[in-house]
N, C-alpha and C positions, 0 to 999 in steps of 0.2 A: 504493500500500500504506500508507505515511506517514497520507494521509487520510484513507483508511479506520481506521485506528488511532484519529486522533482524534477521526474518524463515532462511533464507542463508546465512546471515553471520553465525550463530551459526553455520548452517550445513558447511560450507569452515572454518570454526574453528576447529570442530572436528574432521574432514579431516584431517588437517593439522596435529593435536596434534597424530591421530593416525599414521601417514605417522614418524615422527621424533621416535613417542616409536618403528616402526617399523626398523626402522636405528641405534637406539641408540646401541644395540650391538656393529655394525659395528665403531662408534664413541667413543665410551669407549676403544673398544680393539687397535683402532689407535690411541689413549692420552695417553694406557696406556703402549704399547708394540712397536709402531711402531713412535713416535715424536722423543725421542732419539736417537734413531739408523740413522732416517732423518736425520739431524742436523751433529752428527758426523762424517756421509759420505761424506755431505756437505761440511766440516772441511776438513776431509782426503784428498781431492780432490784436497786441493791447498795445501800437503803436501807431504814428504816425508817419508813414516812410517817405521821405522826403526824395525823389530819385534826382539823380544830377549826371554830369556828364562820367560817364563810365562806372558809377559808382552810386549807393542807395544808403541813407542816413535815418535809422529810426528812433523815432525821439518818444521816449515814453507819455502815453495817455490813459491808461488804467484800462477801466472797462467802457470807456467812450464808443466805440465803434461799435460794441456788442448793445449798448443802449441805442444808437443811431439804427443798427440794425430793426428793433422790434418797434422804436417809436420815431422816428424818423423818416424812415425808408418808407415811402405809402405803399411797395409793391411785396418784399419780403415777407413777411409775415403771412400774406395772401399766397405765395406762389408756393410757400412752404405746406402749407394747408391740403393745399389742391393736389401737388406730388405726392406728398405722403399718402391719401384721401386713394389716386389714383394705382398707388402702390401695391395698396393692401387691394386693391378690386384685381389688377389682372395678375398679381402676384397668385391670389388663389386661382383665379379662369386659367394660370398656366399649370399650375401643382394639378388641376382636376382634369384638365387636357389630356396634359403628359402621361398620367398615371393611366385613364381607359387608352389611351393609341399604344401604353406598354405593353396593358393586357390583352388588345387585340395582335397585338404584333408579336404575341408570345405562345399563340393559339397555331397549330398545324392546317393549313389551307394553302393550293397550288396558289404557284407567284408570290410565296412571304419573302422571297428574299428582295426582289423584286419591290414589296409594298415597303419592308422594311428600307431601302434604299431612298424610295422617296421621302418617306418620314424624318428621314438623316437627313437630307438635303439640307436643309434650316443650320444645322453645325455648320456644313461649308457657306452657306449665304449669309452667315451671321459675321464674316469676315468685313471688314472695313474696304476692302477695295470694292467686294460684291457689291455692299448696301451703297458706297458711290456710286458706281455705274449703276447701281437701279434706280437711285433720287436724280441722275442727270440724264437718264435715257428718254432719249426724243420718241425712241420707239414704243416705251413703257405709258408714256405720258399720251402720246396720239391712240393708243387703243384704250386706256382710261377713258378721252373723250368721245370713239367711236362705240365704247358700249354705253355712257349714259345718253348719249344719244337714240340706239337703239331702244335701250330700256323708258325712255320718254319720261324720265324722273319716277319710275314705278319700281318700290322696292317694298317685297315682302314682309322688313324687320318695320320700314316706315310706318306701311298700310296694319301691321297688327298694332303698333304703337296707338296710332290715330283711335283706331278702335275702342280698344284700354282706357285711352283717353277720353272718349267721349261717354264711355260706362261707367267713368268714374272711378276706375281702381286705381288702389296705390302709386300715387308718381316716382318717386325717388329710386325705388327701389327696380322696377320695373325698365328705367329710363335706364339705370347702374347695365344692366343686363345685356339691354338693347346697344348698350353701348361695347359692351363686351364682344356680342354677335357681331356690330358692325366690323369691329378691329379685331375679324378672328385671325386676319390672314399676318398681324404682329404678333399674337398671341403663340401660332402655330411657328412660324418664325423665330419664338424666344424660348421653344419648347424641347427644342433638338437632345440640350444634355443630358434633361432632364427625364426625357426617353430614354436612352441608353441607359442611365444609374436606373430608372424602376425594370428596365427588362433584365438587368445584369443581373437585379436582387429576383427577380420572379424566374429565372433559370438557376436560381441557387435551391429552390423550394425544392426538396423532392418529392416525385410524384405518389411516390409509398403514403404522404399525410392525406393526398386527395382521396386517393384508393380507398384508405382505413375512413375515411369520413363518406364517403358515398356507402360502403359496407355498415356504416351505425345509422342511417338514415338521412344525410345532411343533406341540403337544397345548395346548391349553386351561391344562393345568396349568401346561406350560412357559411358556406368556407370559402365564401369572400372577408367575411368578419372577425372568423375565428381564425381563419389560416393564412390568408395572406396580407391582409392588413396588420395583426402584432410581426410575422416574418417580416414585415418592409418600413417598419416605425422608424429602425432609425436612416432609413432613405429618405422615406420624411422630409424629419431634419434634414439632413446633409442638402438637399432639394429644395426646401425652404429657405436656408441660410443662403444657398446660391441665386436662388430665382432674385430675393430682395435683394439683396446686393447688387446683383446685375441690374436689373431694374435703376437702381438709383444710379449707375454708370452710363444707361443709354444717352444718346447723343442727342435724343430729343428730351431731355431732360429741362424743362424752365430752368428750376431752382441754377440746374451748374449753367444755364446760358446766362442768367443774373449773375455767380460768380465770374464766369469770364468777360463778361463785358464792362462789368469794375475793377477788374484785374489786367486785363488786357485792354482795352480800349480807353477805359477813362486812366490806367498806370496809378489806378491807388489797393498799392499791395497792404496797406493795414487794413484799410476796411474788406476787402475780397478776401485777406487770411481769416476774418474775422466772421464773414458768414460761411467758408470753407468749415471753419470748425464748427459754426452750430449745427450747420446740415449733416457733419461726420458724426457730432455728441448723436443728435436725432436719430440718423438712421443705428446707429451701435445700440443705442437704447430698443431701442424695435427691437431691430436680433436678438438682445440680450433676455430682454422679455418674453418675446415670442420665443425662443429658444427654451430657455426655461419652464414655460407650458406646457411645450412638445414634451420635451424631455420626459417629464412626469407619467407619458404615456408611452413610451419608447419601451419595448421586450427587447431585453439582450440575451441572445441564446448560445449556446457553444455550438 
């Protein structure tokens, strides 16, 4: 029993030591490129940087920039709202996306590799050179107009809305939705990795748990619940922390286009480090939070 014991520690040792060589990149290049530039943003933040010819002078001002920020600024405040607001809506449409295109693409039918192919496509289009050539393509752009044209402004999600609308049910929530369907084809586009981590973990299942739960009487639904929702909790996680995160990086981001345009255009690095950090405190808070939620629900199995 004793050696058995220490048959798995050595094996949760070596785990461990290969999990950290595999990180250590990512850890070397933030000690060695990325602590600095932290710190001094940090600094910037509660100053006033004065920039001159070759060279930038920050002169201390406490927490002025972070009050200019919330009472000040008339658009801040507002834009922070609406991003976060918009965060948490396709942060989940993408978690609940991802996760059914996993389990269909995890199912045996002629052409998966085939469908599973296109589902991937989104990982390589989610490249920066792609998503340029597709905001500046003339081609992308003239078939846009050739099909609202065709279509004569008649859309399915509009015409149920109007509906809804006029019966009187719930707006807010309903519009949230409608807004989701419209922008599936961002949604399905931000969904790629998050496919690959739920189907990685749904070919870890094995089929021996299905087998013995169809044999005790279980419905399809039930060992959706029982079986491979605690199997995939902590993908989850890992799937959650990334979707937000990402999200808060996209390039159609308000909040960082108000960062860069105080930062770059108007060249006031105290105030631009200044809502740099509140929007990084915000979203860390999110993760941390929501993280901690999850967690509480997360099965961890050997």
């Amino acid at each position: 029993m004793k050696k058995q014991k220490n048959k798995l520690a050595g094996l949760q040792k070596r785990k461990a030591i290969s999990g950290y060589l595999f990180i250590s990149p990512f850890i070397i290049g933030f000690l060695v490129f990325m602590v600095q530039p932290f710190f001094q943003s940090l600094y910037m933040s509660f100053c006033d940087v004065q920039v001159g010819a070759g060279s930038f002078v920050p002169v201390w001002m406490g927490i002025d920039n972070y009050i200019r920020a919330f009472r000040v600024d008339p658009e801040f405040s507002r834009l922070l709202v609406e991003e976060i607001s918009r965060m948490a809506l396709y942060s989940i449409a993408i978690m609940v996306f991802s996760f059914f295109v996993a389990l269909i693409l995890n199912q045996k039918f002629k052409g998966r590799a085939l469908v599973r192919a296109v589902f991937f496509l989104p990982v390589i289009l989610s490249s920066g050179v792609i998503l340029g050539l597709e905001s500046d393509n003339s081609v992308m752009a003239a078939m846009n107009v050739a099909i609202e044209e065709t279509a004569q402004g008649i859309s399915i999600t509009g015409a149920l809305e109007s509906i809804l609308r006029t019966a009187g049910v719930g707006t807010r929530a309903y519009e949230s939705v409608f807004e989701v369907i419209d922008n599936i084809y961002d949604v399905a586009i931000s969904s790629g990795i998050q496919i690959i981590i739920f189907l990685s973990g749904l070919q870890t299942i094995s089929a021996s748990m299905y087998e013995a739960a169809d044999i005790e009487g279980c419905t399809k639904w039930e060992s959706l619940w029982k079986i491979t929702f605690p199997m995939l909790s902590s993908l989850f996680l890992v799937n959650w922390i990334y979707t937000v995160i990402d999200f808060c990086m996209r390039s159609d981001n308000e909040v960082i286009d108000k960062i860069t345009t105080v930062t770059v255009d108007q060249i006031n690095y105290g105030f631009g480090s200044a809502l740099s950090w509140i929007y990084f405190v915000v979203v860390m808070l999110i993760v941390g939070i929501s993280s901690f939620i999850i967690s509480r629900r997360v099965y961890y199995y050997d």
